[in-house]
N, C-alpha and C positions, 0 to 999 in steps of 0.2 A: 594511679600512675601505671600501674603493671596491666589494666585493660588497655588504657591509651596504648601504651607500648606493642601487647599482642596485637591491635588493631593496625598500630603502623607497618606491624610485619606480616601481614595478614594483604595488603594495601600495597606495600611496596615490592616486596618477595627477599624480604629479609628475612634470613635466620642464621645463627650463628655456625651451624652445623653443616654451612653450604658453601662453595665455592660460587666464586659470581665472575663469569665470564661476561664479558661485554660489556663491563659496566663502568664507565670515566665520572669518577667524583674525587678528586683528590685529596681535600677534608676530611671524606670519612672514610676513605680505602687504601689499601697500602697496596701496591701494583709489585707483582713478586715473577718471576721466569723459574720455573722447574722442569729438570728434563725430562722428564715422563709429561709432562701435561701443559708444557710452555708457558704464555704468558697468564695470569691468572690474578683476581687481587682477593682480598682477606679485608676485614676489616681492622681499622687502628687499634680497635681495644683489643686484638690479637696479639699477643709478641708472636717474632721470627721459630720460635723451638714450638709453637700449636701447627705450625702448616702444617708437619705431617699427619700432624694426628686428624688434621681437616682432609686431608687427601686419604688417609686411610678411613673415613666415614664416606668419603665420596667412592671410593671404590666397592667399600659396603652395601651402598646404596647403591649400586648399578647389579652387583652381583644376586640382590635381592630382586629388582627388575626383574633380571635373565631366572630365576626361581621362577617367580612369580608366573612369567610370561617364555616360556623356555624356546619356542619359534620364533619369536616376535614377530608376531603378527598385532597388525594395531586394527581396531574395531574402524567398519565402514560405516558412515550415518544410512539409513536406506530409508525410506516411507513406506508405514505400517497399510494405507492405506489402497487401492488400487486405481488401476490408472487410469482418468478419465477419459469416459468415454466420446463417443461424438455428440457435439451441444444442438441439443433442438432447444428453440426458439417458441414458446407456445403465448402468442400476444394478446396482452390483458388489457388492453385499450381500446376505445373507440374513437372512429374517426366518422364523423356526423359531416353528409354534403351539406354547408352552410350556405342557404340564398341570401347574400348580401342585398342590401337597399342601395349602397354606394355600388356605382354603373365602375365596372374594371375592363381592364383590355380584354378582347377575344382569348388569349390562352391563359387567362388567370380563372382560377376558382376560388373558395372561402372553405374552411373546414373548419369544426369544431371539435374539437380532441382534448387531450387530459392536459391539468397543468404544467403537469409534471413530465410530458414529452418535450425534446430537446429540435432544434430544427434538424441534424442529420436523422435522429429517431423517426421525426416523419417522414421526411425523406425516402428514408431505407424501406418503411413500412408503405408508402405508395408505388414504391417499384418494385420490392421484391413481393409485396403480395397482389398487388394489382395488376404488374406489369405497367408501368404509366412512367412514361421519360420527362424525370423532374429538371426544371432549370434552376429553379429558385426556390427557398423557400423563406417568406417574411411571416413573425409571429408577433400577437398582440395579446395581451394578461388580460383578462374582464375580469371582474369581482360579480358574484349572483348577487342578481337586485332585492330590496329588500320586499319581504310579501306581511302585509299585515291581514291578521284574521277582525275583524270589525265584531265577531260574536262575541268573544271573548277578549278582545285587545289582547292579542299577544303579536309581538314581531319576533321574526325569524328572517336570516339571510339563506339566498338558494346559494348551492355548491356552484365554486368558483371553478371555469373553463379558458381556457385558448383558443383565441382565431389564427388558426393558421392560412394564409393568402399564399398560397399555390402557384407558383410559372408552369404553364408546361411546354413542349415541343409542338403543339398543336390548338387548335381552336377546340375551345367548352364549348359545347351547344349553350345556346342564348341563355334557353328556359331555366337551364339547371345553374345559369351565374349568376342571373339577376331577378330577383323577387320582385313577381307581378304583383300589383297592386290595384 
């Protein structure tokens, strides 16, 4: 019963040795006006002849503060760390010219890139390293087909890619949109 209890007061910011400003519970508090320190409550299991002796632990306790801390100065949070610098950008992906079989408009192309690029990711990665003014970009999941070894019967799936289908401002030369065949 005496852990519950330290855990309630621990929980709530209860302690008997405290004065509790701002706090409306009328059940357990008894709401008291003193003129050194105005309105204030105590708790019920207090009688009226402990206030002072509550108010002269509360002035104890301030004046141990002002020991403790005699400027009062209160501690700033800072970061131990320093401050970061300017972000480069070093890209760990590829972006493969894909020659579609399927015939597309004059400014579309086909790329093969990683799963895990997002469509502003290509985007940003065709204009700000290419220079090339994107309008669009439409993207499509493929899973790698599956390749079987016949010496050995063994199957294995090839690593899985994205087609991304490209708009641009401009006409793709023919050769490089559509796979001769």
């Amino acid at each position: 019963i005496l852990y519950k209890f330290i855990m309630a007061t621990k929980r709530f910011g209860y302690h008997m040795d405290h004065l509790h400003f701002h706090v409306k519970n009328s059940r357990k508090m008894n709401y008291l006006r003193h003129k050194d320190y105005g309105q204030f409550s105590t708790p019920k299991s207090h009688n009226g002849a402990c206030v002072q002796e509550l108010i002269n632990n509360h002035k104890h306790k301030l004046d141990y503060e002002k020991y403790l801390n005699p400027k009062g100065l209160k501690p700033t949070i800072t970061n131990n760390f320093p401050k970061m610098g300017t972000e480069h950008d070093f890209v760990s992906h590829q972006m493969l010219l894909y020659k579609s079989f399927k015939p597309y408009k004059r400014n579309v192309a086909s790329f093969r890139c990683s799963p895990f690029m997002t469509k502003p990711e290509i985007k940003q990665y065709l204009m700000k390293i290419y220079g090339l003014n994107v309008i669009k970009v439409h993207t499509v999941n493929k899973q790698g087909r599956i390749v079987k070894n016949h010496q050995n019967n063994t199957r294995w799936r090839k690593k899985d890619w994205k087609k991304a289908i490209v708009e641009f401002d401009f006409d793709v030369e023919p050769s490089l949109a559509k796979h001769d065949l």
